[in-house]
N, C-alpha and C positions, 0 to 999 in steps of 0.2 A: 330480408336482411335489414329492413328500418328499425329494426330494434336494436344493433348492435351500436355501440357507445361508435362517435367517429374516432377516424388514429391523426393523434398527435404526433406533429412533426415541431423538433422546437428547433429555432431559427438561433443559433447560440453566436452571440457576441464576446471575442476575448481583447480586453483593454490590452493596448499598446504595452504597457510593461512589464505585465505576465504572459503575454504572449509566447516569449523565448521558454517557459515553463521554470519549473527550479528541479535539480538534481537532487535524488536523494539516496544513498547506497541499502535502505531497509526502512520499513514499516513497522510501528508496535500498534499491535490494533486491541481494542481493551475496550470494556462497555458500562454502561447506567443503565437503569430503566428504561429513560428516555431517548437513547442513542448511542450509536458506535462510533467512536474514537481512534483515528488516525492520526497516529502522531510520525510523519516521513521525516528520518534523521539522516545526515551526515558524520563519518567517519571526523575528530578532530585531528588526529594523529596514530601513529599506530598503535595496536594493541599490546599492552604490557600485563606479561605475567606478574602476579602478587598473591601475597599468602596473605590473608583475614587475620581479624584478632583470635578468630577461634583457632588456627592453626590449618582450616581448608585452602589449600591451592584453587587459585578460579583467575582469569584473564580478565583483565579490565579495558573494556573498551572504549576510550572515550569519543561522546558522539554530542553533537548539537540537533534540536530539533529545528529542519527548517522550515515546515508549519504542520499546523493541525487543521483537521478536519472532522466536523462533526456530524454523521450520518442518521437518520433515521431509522427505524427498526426495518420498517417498510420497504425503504430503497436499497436494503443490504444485499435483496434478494435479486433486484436490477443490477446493482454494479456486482453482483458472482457471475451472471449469466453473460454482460458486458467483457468481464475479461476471459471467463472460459472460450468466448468467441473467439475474440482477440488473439488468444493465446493460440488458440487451435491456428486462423489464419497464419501466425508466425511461424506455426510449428511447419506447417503445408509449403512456406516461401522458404524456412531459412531453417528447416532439420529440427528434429526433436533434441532439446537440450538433454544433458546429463547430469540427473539431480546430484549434486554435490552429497556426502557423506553425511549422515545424522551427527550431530555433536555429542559426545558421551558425556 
């Protein structure tokens, strides 16, 4: 076993005023060459039906981004693995959710 790389344990430090995290009600995830692109928004108000100049019906939701994060190609594959975990514990303590409806 001396040939295997050692396991990295990292020691993670979070600054006093992120600490309490920030809330965000949805993800747009979208990419570059370089990296993946998380942009976690907030609801600003509620959503309001409107009709386009073309005459399509479509709901306008207005949202704020409250930040962005910008992922590696690399680490995309850590943080899927990170939350399938995650999720599965959640699902094990607190029931399997109920995926809400596809949107038509």
């Amino acid at each position: 076993m001396a040939n295997q790389p050692e396991r990295r344990e990292y020691d993670i430090d979070i600054p006093t005023e992120v600490e309490a995290g920030t809330y965000a009600d949805f993800a747009s995830i979208w990419h570059t060459a370089d990296s993946f692109v998380l942009d976690f928004a907030v609801l600003k108000r509620p959503p309001k039906p409107t009709v386009n100049d073309d005459g399509s019906r479509v709901v306008k939701v207005p949202t704020r981004v409250v930040t962005r994060v910008r992922v590696p190609p690399s680490q995309v594959f850590e943080i899927m693995k990170g939350l399938e975990k995650q999720l599965s514990m959640w699902e094990r303590s607190h029931g399997a959710r109920r995926r809400p409806p596809a949107d038509s």
